[in-house]
C-alpha positions in Angstrom: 0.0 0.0 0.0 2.8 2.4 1.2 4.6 1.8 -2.3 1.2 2.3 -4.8 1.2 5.5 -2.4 4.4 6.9 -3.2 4.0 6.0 -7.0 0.7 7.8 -7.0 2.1 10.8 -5.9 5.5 10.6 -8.2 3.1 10.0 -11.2 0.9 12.9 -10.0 3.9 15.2 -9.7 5.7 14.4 -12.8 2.5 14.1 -15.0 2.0 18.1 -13.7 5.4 18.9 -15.0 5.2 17.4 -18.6 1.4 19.1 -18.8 2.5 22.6 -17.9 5.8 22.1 -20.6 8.4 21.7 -17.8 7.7 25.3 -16.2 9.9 26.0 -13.0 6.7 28.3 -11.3 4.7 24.8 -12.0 7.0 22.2 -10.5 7.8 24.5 -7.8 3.8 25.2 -6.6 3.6 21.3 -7.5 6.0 20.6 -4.8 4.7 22.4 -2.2 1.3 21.2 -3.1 2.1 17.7 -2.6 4.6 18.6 0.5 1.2 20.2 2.0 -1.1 17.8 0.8 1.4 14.5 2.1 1.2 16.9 5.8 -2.2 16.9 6.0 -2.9 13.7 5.3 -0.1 12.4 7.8 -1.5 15.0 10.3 -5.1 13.2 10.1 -3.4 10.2 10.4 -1.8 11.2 13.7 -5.0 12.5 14.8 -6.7 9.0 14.4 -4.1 7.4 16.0 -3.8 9.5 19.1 -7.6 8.9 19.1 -7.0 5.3 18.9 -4.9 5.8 21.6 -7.5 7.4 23.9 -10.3 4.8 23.0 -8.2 2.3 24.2 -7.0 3.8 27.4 -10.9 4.8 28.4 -11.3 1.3 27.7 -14.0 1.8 25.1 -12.3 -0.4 22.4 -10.8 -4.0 23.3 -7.1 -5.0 22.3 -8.0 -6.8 19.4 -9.9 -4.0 18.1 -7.1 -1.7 18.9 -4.3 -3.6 17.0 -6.7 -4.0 14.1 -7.4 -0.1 13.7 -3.5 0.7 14.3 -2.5 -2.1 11.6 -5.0 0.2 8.8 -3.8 3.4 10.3 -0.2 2.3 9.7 -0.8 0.7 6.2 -1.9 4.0 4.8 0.7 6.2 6.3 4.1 6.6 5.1 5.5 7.7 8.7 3.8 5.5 10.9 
C-alpha cells in the first residue's frame, strides 16, 4: 500500500510537469502542493491514531480492536 502511495504521488507530480511544458513556477507550486497535501494527510493520520490511543485507554475499544485499527492506520501512512 505504502509503495502504490508513493508511485501515485511521483506520477501525480511528474504528469504536472510534462502538462504545464516543464515550467519551473509549475514544478515548484507542484511541490509544495504535494509537500502540503502529504502533511495533511499524515496530520489526520496522527489524529486518528492518538484517538486510537484514547479509546483504548478509556477502555471503550478491546485489544484486538485496537491492533486491528492501528494495523489500517499504519498501512496508509508513510511515517507510521
Amino acid at each position: 500500500m505504502k509503495k502504490l502511495i508513493i508511485i501515485l504521488f511521483c506520477a501525480l507530480l511528474f504528469s504536472g510537469a510534462l502538462v504545464t511544458g516543464c515550467s519551473r513556477g509549475m514544478i515548484g507550486g507542484a511541490a509544495v502542493g504535494a509537500a502540503g497535501a502529504g502533511a495533511a494527510y499524515e496530520y489526520q493520520n496522527k489524529k486518528q491514531m492518538d484517538q486510537l490511543e484514547a479509546d483504548y485507554k478509556a477502555g471503550r475499544i478491546d485489544k484486538d480492536e485496537y491492533f486491528r485499527r492501528k494495523q489500517q492506520i499504519e498501512g496508509g501512512s508513510l511515517i507510521y
